[in-house]
MARBA-3410 file (N, C-alpha, C, O; in Angstrom, 1 decimal):
122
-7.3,-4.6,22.1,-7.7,-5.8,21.4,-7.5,-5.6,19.9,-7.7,-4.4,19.6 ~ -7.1,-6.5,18.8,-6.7,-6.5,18.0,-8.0,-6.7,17.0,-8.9,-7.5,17.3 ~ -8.0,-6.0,16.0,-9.1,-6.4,15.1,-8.8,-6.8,13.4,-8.5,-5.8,12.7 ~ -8.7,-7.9,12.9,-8.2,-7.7,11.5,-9.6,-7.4,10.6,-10.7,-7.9,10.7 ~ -9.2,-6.4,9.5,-9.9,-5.9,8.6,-9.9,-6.9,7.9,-9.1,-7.9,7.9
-11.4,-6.7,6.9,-11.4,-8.1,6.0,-12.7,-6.9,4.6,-13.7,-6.2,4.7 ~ -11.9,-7.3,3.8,-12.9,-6.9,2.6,-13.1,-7.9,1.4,-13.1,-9.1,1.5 ~ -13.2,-7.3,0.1,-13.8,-8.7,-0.9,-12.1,-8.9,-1.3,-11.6,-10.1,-1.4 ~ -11.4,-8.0,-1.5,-10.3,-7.5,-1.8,-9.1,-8.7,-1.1,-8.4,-9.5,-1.8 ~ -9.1,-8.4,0.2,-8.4,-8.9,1.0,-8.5,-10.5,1.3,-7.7,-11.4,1.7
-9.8,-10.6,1.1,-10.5,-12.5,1.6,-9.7,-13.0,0.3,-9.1,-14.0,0.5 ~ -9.5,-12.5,-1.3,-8.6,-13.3,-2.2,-8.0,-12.9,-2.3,-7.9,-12.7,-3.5 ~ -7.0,-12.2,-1.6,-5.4,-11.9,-1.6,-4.8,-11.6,-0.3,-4.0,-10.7,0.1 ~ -5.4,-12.6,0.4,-4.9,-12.3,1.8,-3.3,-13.1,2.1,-2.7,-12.5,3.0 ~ -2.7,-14.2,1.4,-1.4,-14.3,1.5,-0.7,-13.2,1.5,0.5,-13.5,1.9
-0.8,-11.8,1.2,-0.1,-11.3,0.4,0.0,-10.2,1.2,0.9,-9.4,0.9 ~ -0.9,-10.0,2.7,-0.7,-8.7,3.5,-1.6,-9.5,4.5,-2.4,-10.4,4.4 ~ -1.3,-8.8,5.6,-2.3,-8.9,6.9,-2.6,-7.0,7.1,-1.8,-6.1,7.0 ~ -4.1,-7.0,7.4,-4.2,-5.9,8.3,-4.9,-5.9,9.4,-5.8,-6.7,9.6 ~ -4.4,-5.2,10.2,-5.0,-5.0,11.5,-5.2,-3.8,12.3,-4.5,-2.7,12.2
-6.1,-3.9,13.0,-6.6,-2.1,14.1,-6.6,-2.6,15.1,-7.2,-3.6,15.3 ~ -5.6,-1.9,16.1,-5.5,-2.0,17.2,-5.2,-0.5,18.0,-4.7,0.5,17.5 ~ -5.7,-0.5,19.2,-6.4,0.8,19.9,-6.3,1.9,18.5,-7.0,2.0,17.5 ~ -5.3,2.7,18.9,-5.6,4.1,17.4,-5.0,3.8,16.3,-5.0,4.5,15.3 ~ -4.1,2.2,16.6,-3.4,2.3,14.9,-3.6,1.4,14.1,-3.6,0.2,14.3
-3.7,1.9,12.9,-4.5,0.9,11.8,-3.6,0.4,10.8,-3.5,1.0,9.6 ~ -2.6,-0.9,11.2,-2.0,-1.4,10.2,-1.7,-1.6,9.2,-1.1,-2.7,9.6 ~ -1.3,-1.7,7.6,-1.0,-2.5,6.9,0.2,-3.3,6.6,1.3,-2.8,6.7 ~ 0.0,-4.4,6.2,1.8,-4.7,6.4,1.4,-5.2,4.7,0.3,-5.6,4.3 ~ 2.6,-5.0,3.7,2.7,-5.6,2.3,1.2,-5.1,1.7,0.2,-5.4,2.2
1.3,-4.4,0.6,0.2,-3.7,0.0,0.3,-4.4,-1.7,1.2,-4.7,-2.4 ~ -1.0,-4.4,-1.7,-0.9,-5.3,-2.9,-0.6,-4.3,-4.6,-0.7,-3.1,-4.9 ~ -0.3,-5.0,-5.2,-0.1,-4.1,-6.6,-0.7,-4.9,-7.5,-0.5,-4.3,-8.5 ~ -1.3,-5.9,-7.6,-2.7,-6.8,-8.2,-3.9,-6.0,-8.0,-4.3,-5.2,-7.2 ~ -4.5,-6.4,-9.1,-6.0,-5.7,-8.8,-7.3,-6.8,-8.4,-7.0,-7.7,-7.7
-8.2,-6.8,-8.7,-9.3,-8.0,-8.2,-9.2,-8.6,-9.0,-9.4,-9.6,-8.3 ~ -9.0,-9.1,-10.2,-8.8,-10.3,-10.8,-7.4,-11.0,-10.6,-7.1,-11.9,-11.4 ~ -6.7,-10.8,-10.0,-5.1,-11.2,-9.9,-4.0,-10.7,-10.8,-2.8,-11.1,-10.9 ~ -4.6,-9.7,-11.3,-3.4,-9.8,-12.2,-2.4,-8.4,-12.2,-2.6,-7.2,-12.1 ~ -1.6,-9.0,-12.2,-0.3,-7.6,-12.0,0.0,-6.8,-13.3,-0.1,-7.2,-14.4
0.3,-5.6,-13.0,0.5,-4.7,-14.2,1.6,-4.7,-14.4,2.4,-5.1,-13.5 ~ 2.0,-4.2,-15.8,3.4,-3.9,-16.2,4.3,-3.3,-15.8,5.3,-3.7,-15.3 ~ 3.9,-1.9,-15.8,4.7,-0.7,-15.5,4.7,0.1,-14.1,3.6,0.3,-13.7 ~ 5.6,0.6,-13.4,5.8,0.7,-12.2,4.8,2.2,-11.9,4.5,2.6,-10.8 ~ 4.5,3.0,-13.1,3.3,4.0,-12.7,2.4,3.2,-12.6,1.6,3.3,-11.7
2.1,2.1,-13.6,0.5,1.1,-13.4,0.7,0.5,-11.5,-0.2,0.8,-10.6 ~ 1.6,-0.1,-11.3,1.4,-1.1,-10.1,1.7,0.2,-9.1,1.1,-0.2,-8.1 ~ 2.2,1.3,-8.8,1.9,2.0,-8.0,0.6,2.6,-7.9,-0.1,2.3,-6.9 ~ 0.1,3.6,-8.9,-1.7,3.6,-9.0,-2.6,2.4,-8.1,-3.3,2.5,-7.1 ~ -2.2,1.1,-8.9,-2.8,-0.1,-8.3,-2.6,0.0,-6.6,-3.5,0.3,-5.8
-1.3,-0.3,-6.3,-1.4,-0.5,-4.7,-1.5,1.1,-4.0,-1.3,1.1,-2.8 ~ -1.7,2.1,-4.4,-2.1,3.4,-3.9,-3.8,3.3,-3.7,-4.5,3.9,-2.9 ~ -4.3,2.3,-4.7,-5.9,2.3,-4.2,-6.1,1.2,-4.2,-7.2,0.9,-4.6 ~ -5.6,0.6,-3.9,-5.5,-0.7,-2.8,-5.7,-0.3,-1.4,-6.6,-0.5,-0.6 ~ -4.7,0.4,-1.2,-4.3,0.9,-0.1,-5.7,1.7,0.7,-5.8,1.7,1.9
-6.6,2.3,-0.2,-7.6,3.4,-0.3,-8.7,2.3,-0.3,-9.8,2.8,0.0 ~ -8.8,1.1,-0.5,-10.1,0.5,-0.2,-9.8,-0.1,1.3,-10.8,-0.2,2.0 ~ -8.7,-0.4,2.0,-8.1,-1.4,3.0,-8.7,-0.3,4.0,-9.6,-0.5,4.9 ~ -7.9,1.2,3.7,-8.4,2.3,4.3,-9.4,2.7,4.9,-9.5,2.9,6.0 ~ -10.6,2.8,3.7,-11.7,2.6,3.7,-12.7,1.9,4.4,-13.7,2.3,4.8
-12.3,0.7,4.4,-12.5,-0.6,5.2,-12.5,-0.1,6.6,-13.6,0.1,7.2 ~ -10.9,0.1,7.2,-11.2,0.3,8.4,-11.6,1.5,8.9,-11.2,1.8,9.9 ~ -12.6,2.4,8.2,-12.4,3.8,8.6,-12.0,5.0,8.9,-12.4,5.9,9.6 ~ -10.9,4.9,7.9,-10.4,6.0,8.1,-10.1,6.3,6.2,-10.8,5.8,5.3 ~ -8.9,7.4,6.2,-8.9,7.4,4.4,-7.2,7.9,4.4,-6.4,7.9,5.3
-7.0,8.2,3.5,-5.5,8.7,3.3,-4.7,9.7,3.9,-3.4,9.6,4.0 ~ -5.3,10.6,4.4,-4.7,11.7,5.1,-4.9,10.9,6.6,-4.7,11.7,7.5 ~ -5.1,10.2,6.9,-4.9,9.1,8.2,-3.8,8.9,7.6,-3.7,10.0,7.0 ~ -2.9,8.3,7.3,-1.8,7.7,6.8,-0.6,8.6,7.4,-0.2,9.5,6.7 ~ 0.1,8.4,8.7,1.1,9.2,9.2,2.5,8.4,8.6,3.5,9.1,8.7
2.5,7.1,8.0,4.3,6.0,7.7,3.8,5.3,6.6,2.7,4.7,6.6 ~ 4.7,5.2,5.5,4.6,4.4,4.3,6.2,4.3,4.4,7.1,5.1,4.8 ~ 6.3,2.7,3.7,7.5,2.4,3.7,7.4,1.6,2.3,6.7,0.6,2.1 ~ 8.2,2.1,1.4,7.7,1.6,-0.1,9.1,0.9,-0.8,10.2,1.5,-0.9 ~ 8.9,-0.1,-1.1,9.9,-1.3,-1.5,9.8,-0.8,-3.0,8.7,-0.8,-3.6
11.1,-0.4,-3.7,11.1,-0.8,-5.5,12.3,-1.8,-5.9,13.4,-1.9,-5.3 ~ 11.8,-2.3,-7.0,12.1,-3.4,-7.6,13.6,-3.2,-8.0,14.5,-3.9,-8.0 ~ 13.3,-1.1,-8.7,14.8,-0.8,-9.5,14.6,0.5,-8.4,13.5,0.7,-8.0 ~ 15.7,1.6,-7.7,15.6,2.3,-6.9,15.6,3.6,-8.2,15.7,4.7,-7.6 ~ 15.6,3.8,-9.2,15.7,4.2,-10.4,14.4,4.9,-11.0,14.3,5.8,-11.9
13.3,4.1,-10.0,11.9,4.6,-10.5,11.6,5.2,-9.1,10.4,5.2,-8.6 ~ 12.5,5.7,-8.6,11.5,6.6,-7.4,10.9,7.8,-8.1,9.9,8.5,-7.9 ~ 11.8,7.9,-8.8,11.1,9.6,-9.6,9.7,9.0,-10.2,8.8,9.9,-10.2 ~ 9.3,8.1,-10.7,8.3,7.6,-11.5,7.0,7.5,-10.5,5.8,7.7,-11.0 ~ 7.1,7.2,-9.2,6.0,6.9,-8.2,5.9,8.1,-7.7,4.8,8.1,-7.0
6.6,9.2,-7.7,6.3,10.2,-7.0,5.1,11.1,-7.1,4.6,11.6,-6.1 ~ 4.7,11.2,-8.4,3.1,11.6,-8.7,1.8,10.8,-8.2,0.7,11.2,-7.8 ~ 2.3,9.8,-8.3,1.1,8.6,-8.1,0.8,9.1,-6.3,0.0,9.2,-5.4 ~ 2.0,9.2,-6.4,2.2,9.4,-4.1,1.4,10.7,-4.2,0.4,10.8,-3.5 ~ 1.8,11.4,-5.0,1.3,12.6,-4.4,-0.1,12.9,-4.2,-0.6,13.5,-3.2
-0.6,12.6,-5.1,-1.8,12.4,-6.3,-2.9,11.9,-4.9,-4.1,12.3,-4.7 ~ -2.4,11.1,-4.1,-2.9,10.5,-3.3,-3.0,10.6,-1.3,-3.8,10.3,-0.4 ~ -1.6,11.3,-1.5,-1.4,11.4,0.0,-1.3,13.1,-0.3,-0.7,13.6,-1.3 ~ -2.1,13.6,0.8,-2.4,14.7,1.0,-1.1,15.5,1.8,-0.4,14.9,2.6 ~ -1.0,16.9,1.5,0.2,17.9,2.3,-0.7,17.4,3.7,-1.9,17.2,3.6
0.1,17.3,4.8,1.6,17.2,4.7,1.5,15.6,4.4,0.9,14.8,5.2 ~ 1.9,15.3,3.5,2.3,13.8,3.3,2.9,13.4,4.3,3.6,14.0,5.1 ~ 2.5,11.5,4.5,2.9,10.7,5.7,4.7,10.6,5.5,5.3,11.0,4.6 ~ 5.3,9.9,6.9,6.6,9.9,6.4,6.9,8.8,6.4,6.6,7.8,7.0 ~ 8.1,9.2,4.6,8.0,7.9,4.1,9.5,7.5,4.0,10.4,8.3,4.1
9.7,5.9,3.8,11.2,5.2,3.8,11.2,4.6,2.5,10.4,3.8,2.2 ~ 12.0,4.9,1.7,12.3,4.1,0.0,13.0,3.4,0.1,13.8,3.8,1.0 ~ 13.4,2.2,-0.3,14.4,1.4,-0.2,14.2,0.4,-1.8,13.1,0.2,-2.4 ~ 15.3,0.1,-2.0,15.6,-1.4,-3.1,15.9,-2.9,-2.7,16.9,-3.5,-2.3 ~ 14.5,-3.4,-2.9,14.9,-5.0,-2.2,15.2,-5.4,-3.7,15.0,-4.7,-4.8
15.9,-6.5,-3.7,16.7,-7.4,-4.5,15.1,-8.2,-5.0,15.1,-8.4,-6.3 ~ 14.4,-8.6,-4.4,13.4,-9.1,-5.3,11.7,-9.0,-4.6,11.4,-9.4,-3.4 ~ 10.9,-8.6,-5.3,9.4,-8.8,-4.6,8.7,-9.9,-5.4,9.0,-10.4,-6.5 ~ 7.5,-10.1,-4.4,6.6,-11.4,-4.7,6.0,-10.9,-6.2,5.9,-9.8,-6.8 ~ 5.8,-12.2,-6.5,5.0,-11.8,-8.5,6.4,-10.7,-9.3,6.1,-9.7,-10.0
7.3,-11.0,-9.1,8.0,-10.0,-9.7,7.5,-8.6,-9.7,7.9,-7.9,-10.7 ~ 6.6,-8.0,-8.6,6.2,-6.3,-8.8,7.5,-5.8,-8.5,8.4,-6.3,-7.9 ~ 7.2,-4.5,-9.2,8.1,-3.5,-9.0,8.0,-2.7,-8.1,8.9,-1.9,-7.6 ~ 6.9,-3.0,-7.9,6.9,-1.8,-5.5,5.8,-2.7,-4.9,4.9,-3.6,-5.2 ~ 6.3,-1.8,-3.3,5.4,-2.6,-2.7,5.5,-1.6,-1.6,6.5,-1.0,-1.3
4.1,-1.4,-0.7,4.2,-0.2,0.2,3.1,-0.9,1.3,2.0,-1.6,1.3 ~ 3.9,-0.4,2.1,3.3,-0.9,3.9,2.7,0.6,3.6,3.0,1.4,2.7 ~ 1.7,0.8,5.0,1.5,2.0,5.5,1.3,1.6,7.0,1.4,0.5,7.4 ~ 1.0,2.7,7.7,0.2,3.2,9.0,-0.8,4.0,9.1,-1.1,4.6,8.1 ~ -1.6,4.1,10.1,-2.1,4.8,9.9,-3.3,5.4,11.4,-3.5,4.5,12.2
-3.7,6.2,11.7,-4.5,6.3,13.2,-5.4,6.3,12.8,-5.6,6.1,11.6 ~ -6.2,6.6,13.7,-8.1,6.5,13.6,-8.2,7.1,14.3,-9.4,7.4,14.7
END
């Protein structure tokens, strides 16, 4: 049975990702890089920090925390700033870090500069 998480977080910014727990795995799809007042950061170390504890409240929510996190799949704006997010990653996902896919989309929502799904078990 499928359960979607809901936090204060998520109830006004829920266009923007669905999450869901179903038997051991705990969803995210599109992670936000806004913080609670709506508003997006400049710089691609700011909107990574931002959707890294984004990610860490959604987490939180359903029970579990970061080192749950076995797949991230992280969208950048320029493929140029992977070196730039790589602290923020680390900073956050614990050895052995989950496994992750980088890629360059041509454009994200609000013009951010990343954007990261995860997985995760319970």
């Amino acid at each position: 049975m499928a359960i979607y998480i809901n936090t204060e977080m998520i109830r006004h910014q829920l266009q923007w990702g669905h999450i869901l727990k179903q038997s051991n795995l705990f969803l995210r799809f599109v992670t936000f890089t806004l913080n609670w007042k709506f508003h997006i950061r400049d710089s691609v170390k700011d909107q990574t920090e931002q959707a890294v504890k984004n990610i860490g409240e959604i987490l939180k929510a359903g029970g579990v925390s970061y080192s749950s996190v076995v797949k991230t799949t992280i969208g950048l704006a320029d493929l140029k700033d992977f070196q730039k997010i790589n602290a923020f990653y680390a900073k956050y996902f614990p050895e052995p870090a989950p496994a992750r896919s980088t890629f360059q989309a041509a454009a994200l929502p609000l013009d951010a500069k990343i954007e990261i799904d995860c997985i995760a078990v319970l």
